[in-house]
Phi, psi and omega in degrees: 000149182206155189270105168222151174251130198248108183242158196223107180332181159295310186303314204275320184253033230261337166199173189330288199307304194313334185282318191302317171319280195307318161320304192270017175264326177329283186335283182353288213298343194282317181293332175291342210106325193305161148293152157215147171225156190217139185207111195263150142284149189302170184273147170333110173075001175282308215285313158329286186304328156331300179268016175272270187347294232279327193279327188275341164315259178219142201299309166267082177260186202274154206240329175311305188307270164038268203254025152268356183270320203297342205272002181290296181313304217294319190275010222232311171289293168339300178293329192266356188274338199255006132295319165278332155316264183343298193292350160259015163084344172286158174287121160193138168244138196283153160209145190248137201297315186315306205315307172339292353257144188254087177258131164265181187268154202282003200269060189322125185094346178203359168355127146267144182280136180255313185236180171197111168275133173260019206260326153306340179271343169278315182314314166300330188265346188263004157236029126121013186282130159271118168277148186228104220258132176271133206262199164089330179229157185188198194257189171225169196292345177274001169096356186240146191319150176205135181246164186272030193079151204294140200077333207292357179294311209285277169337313179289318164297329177287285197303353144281325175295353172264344181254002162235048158041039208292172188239002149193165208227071178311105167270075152312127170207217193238046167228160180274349203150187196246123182235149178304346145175184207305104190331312212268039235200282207239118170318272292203003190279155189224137136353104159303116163269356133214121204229156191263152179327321181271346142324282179305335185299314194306309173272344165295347148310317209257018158139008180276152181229007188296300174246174175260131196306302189297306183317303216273306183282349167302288175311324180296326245229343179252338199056043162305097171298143184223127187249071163345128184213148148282124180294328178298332172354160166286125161288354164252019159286181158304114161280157172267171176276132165336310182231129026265207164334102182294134168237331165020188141246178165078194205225127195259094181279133209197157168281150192275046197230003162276298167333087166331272188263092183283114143297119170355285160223126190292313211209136163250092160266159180243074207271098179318309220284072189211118192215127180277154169205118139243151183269118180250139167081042159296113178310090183315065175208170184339106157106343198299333184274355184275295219296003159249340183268320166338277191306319168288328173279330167309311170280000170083030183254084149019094158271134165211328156266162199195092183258134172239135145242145202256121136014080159016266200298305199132340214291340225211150169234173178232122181233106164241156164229173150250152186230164149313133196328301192308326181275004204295296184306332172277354209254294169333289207295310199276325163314306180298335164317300201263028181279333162296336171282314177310276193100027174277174185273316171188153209259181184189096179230194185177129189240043148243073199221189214172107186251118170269141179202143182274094207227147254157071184275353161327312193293001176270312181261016165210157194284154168112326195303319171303323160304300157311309160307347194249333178278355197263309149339305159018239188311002175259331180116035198232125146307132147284123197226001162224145164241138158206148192235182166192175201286349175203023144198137188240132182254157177234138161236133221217167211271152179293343180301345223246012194296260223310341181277325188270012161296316188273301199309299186326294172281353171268002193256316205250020207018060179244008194274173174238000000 
């Protein structure tokens, strides 16, 4: 018998048949023995439209309000999956993030889970009850619904299977797994059967959609096995086991100290959502990089690669960064707000640019990977025009005509094509 949390996407309940589906993978697992707990997402597009109402309602509305509406899809799902679940005959009961209770932080609309008692929930699941957990949501400390953000299904499943001590955390969705890189992209990219957290934590930064970033750092931070899985799947196939050898379907995010054979490198991911700006002929002196990141962390705007180059004399730099697509026009507005504080000479930015990476735990311990990445750009004609590394992963940022090519170059340089 295992403790498992099973979680299920917009795509996987997206209308009655799709539920039915999902029933009948629960049932599987309830009939396998298992404990189960199950934690939905609102149906495919529900949850958009919600926050269309809520906008058409008032351009400026109550952020409480808000989120008692968008928070309506999870329950709406929840109820009809512990009905159909009942009419098969299995035990199971709906739960609303309050109920639990799944307490958050006061941030409405973007709410972090601070706590979770699981011991009602383990009491139900240790007399044979399925919980049907609505995910996305919990309380807040004034008592009132607070949803978690865009993803937050995905969060919301790791930290129940971490507060009742699941012995693994199933993320269905509507891919089969975590692949080295994008399918529809690279002819030859293949399924990964298992990668490590900080491996998923990487790409799931950089533009993998597979899972969501607070889920990844959660589970790494708890040591939640998390298995990517597809809900289309036959529910009556062979499942894998728990323990020995993975064989599985899907993909087991996991510590790499489970991983037998690291690969070098695991994955080449890309991230469109990428827009440059520099600033030139920057007064080279103490204090100069708080007076342009100041004024952007102040607007709640991200930065994330960030090359200076300094001047023959010394006296003046040149700083470019990136920001995220959606913020490049307010990020502009606001350097231009502080250029008197600043002192550049003239700003320059541009959002047909496109950051590619290279990703890895491999990478700690052999020489070379950049150089082989960079030479391999080369030779295809593709400037580079931003570097930023970490200890398993080095990004490039590169003009956007040029994404499908160095990505297929990238992942045949590195053997991952099969």
């Amino acid at each position: 018998m295992a403790r498992l949390v099973l979680k299920f996407g917009g795509t996987s309940v997206a209308d009655i048949d799709r539920i039915r589906n999902v029933a009948e993978h629960v049932k599987r697992e309830v009939v396998a023995g298992n404990e189960v707990a199950v934690i939905l997402s609102a149906m495919a597009g529900k949850t958009n439209e919600l926050v269309e109402w809520c906008s058409q309602a008032a351009a400026l509305h109550d952020a409480r309000e808000y989120d008692s509406v968008v928070a309506s899809g999870e329950i709406v799902t929840v109820g009809l999956l512990a009905i159909m679940l009942q009419s098969m005959g299995v035990n199971a009961r709906s739960w609303q993030g309050w109920q639990i209770p799944i307490r958050t932080d006061g941030n409405h609309g973007a709410a972090r889970i601070k706590d979770i008692d699981g011991s009602r929930l383990v009491e139900r699941l240790q007399a044979g009850q399925v919980a049907v957990v609505a995910g996305f949501q919990g309380i807040g400390p004034d008592n009132r619904v607070t949803t978690l953000g865009r993803g937050g299904s995905d969060t919301s499943a790791v930290a129940v299977a971490a507060a009742v001590n699941a012995d693994r955390c199933d993320i269905y969705t509507d891919v089969d797994g975590v692949y080295t890189s994008d399918p529809r992209i690279v002819e030859h990219a293949h399924r990964l059967d298992k990668i490590s957290y900080e491996e998923m934590l990487e790409m799931a930064s950089l533009g993998a959609k597979v899972l969501q970033t607070r889920s990844v750092e959660l589970a790494m931070v708890r040591r939640v096995p998390v298995l990517v899985r597809s809900s289309f799947d036959d529910p009556h196939a062979p499942q894998p086991a728990l323990d020995g050898p993975f064989g599985g379907p899907g993909t087991l995010v996991c510590d790499e100290d489970e991983i037998v054979e690291q690969h070098i490198v695991s994955g080449i991911a890309y991230s469109k959502d990428e827009a440059k700006i520099t600033l030139r002929r920057v007064a080279d002196k103490p204090g100069v990089a708080a007076t342009v990141f100041g004024p952007l962390a102040a607007a709640n705007i991200n930065v994330d690669m960030i090359v200076q180059n300094v001047s023959e004399d010394g006296s003046t730099t040149d700083l470019t960064f990136t920001v995220p697509v959606a913020d490049f026009e307010r990020a502009e507005k606001v350097i231009e707000e502080a250029r008197d504080k600043i002192g550049y000479a003239d700003m320059a930015g541009s959002t047909g640019v496109v950051k590619v990476s290279v990703i890895g735990i491999g990478m700690r311990s052999h020489a070379g990977v950049a150089a082989q990445m960079f030479s391999a750009l080369a030779e295809r004609g593709i400037n580079i025009q931003l570097i930023s590394t970490s200890e398993i992963k080095i990004s490039v940022l590169i003009d956007a005509a040029y994404t499908e090519l160095a990505v297929r170059t990238l992942h045949s340089v590195y053997g991952l094509d099969r």
